[in-house]
C-alpha positions in Angstrom: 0.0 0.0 0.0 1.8 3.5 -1.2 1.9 6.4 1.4 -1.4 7.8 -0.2 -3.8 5.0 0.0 -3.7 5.4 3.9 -6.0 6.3 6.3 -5.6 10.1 7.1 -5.6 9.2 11.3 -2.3 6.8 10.1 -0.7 9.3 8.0 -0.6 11.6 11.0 0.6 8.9 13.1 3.4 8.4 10.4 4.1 12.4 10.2 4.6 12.5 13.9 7.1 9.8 13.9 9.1 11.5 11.2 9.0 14.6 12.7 11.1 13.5 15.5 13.3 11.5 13.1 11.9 8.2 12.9 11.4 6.1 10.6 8.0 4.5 9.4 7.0 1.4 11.3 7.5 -1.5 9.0 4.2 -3.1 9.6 2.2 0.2 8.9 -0.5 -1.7 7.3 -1.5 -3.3 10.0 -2.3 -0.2 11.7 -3.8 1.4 9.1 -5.9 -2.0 8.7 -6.5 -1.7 12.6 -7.9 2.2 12.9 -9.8 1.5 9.4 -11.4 -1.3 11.2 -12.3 1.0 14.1 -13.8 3.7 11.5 -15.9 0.3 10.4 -17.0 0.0 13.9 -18.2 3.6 14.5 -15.8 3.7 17.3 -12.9 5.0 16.4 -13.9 8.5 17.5 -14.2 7.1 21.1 -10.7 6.1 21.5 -9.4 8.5 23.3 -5.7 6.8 23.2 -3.7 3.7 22.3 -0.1 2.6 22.5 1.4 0.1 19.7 4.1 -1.7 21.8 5.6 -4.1 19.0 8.9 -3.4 17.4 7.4 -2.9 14.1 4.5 -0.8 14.9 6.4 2.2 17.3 9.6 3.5 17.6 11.5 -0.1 18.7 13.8 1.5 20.8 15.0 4.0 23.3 12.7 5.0 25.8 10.4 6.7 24.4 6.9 5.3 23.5 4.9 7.1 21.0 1.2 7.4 21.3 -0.8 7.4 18.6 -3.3 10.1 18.4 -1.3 13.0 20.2 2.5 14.0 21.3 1.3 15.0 24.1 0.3 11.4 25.5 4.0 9.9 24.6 5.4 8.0 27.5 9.0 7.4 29.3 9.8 4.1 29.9 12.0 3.9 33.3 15.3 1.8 33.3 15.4 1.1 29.6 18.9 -0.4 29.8 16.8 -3.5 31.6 13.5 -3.3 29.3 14.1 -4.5 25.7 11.8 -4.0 22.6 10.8 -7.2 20.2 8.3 -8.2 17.6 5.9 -9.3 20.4 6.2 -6.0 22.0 8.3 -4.3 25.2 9.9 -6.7 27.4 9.5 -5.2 30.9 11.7 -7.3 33.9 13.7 -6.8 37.5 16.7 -8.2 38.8 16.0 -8.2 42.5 13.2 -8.1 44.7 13.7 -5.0 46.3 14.1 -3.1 42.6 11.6 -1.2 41.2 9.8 -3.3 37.5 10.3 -1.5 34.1 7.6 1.1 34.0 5.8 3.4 31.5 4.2 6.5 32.2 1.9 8.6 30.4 0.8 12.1 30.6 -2.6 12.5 29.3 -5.1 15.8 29.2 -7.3 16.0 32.1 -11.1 14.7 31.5 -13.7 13.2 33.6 -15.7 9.7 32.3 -19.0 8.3 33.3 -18.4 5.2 31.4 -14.6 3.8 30.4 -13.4 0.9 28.3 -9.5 -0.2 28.7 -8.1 -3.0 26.3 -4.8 -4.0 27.5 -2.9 -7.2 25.4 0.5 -8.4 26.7 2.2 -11.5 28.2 3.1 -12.5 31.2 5.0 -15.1 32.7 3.7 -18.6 32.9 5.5 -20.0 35.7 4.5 -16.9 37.9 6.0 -13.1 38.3 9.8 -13.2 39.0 10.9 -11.8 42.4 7.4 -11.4 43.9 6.3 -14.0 46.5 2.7 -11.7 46.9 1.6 -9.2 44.8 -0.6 -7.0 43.0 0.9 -6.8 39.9 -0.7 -3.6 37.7 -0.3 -4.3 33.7 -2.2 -1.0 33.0 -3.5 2.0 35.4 -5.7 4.8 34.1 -6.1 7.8 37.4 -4.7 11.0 38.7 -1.3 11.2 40.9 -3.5 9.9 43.5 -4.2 6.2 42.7 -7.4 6.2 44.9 -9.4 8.6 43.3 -11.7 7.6 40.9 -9.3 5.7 37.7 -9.5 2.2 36.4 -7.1 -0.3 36.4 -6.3 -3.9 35.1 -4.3 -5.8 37.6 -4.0 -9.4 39.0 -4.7 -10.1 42.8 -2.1 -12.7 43.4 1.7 -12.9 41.9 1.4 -15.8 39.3 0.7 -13.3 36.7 -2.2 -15.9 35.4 -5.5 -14.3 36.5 -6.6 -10.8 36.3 -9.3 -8.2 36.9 -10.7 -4.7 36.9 -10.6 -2.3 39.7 -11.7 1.4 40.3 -11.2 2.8 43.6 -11.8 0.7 46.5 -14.6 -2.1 44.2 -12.6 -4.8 42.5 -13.8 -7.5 40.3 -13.1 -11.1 41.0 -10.2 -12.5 39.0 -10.6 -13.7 35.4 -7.8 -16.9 34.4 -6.3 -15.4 31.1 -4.4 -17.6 28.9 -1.0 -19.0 30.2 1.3 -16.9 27.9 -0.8 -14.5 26.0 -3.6 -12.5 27.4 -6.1 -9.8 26.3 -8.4 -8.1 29.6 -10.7 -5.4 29.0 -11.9 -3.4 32.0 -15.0 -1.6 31.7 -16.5 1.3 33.9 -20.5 2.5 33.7 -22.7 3.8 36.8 -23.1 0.5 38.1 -20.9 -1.9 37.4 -17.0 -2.7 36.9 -16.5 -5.6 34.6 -13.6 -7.5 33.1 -13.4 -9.7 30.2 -10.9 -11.9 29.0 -10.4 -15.5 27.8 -9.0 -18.4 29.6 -6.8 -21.2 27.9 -9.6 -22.9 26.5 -10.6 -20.1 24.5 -13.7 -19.5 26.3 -15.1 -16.1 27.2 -15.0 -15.2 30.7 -15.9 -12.2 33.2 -16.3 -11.4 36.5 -18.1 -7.8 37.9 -18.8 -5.9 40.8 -21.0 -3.3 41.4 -20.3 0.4 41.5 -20.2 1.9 44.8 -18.4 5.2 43.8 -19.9 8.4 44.1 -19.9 10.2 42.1 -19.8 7.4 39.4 -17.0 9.1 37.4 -13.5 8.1 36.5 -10.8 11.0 36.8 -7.8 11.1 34.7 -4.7 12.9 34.1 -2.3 10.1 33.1 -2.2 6.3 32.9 0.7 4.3 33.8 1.8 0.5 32.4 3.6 -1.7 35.1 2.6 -0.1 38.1 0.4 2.3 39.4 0.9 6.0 40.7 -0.2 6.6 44.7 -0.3 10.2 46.7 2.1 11.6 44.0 4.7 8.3 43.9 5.2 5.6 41.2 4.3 2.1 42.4 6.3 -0.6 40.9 8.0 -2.8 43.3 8.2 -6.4 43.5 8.8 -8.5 46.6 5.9 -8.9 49.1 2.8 -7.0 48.0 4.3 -5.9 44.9 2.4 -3.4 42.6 5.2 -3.9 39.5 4.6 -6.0 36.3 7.1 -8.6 34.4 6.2 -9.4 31.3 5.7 -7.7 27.7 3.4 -5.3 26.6 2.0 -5.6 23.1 -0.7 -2.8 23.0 -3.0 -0.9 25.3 -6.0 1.8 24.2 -8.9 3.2 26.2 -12.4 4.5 25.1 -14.7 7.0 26.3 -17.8 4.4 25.9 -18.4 0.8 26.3 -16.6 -1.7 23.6 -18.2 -4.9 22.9 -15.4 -7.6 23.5 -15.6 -9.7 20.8 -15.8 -7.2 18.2 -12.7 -5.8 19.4 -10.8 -9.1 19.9 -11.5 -10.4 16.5 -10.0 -6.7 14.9 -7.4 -7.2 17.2 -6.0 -10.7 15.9 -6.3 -10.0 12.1 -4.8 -6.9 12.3 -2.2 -5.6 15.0 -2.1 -9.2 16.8 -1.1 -11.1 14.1 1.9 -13.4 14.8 1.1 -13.5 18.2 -1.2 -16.8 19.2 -3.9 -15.2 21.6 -6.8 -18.0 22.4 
């Protein structure tokens, strides 16, 4: 496909790399295949961001990780020189148990949500999270420098790195088993409920919810980190007992500003951006 033929949102993506000297992803078609499959959807004006982790869909290196809808939402990745980029996605590890997990954090524009949908894809490892003998392991965490205001975040409630689930504020959902290697959760936020969704190794669909207590029902937002979770102004990301840090690789994360049916968004996902990678 020549430069032309692409979607306009993907050309800007493209311009923005270039701009700061970067050249085009190799796989560009998949994204443009991907955000022209959103367009199809009539939701691709309700992604308010998303994050291509792969080496041939972002920058592959350094420590910089490019949104794609706006500079503005770029993010740091801490410690690169014990992170490493691939073709799955951004290898995130820690050496010791009283080190702090690769990290990524995000800047985003302020806004307030009444209902939230966050995808996050990545892999995690099988035999259980390195270094962490209890844990709370955050993959992805949308909120404000205080963590327990009203965000939304995917995490898992044990340290085998196995089952996740949603949480926002002080209501959590029961844990979801994702596959063994490769997982897709979705955490969802409305007035009333706080759901997750994911499949287990047997490819079938699973979810788990909890009800809404908040009040007011509202998610608030200036930033989102991956790997760990932000608290009174502090990055959380430790390992050892009751760590909040993450070891695996991130392949791609996105939020929208309404609900996003599951399956519609997995099955984009895997002929698209997720090809190569065997999700269930």
């Amino acid at each position: 496909m020549r430069f032309y033929q692409l979607d306009n949102d993907t050309k800007k993506y493209i311009k923005r790399l270039n701009y700061n000297g970067i050249q085009t992803p190799t796989d560009i078609i998949s994204i443009d295949q991907f955000i022209r499959g959103l367009k199809d959807l009539g939701i691709y004006n309700n992604m308010i961001e998303a994050w291509f982790f792969r080496k041939n869909h972002n920058v592959g290196s350094g420590n910089i990780l490019y949104s794609f809808r706006d500079s503005f939402n770029n993010g740091i990745i801490n410690n690169i020189s014990t992170a490493s980029w691939n073709d799955r996605g951004l290898v995130c590890i820690a050496n010791a148990t009283t080190s702090l997990s690769n990290y990524v954090t995000c800047n985003l524009r302020p806004n307030l949500l009444e209902t939230c949908s966050l995808f996050s894809i990545f892999m995690s490892t099988p035999a259980g999270m390195e270094n962490f003998t209890n844990g709370y392991p955050y993959v992805s965490s949308l909120s404000t420098n205080n963590y327990y205001n009203n965000g939304i975040s995917i995490l898992g409630i044990s340290s085998s790195g196995t089952s996740w689930g949603a949480e926002s504020k002080s209501n959590s959902t029961s844990n979801i088993s994702g596959n063994t290697l490769f997982k897709i959760v979705k955490g969802s936020f409305n007035s009333s409920t706080i759901l997750a969704e994911s499949r287990n190794s047997s490819s079938t669909l699973t979810s788990a919810s909890t009800s809404n207590t908040n009040i007011p029902r509202t998610i608030s937002y200036d930033r989102i980190i991956f790997g760990g979770r932000w608290s009174s102004g502090s990055i959380q990301s430790s390992n050892g007992s009751f760590g909040t840090g993450f070891h695996g690789t991130h392949i791609f994360h996105c939020f929208f500003d309404i609900d996003i049916n599951f399956v519609s968004f997995e099955s984009l996902f895997k002929s698209t951006i997720g090809k190569g990678i065997t999700l269930p």
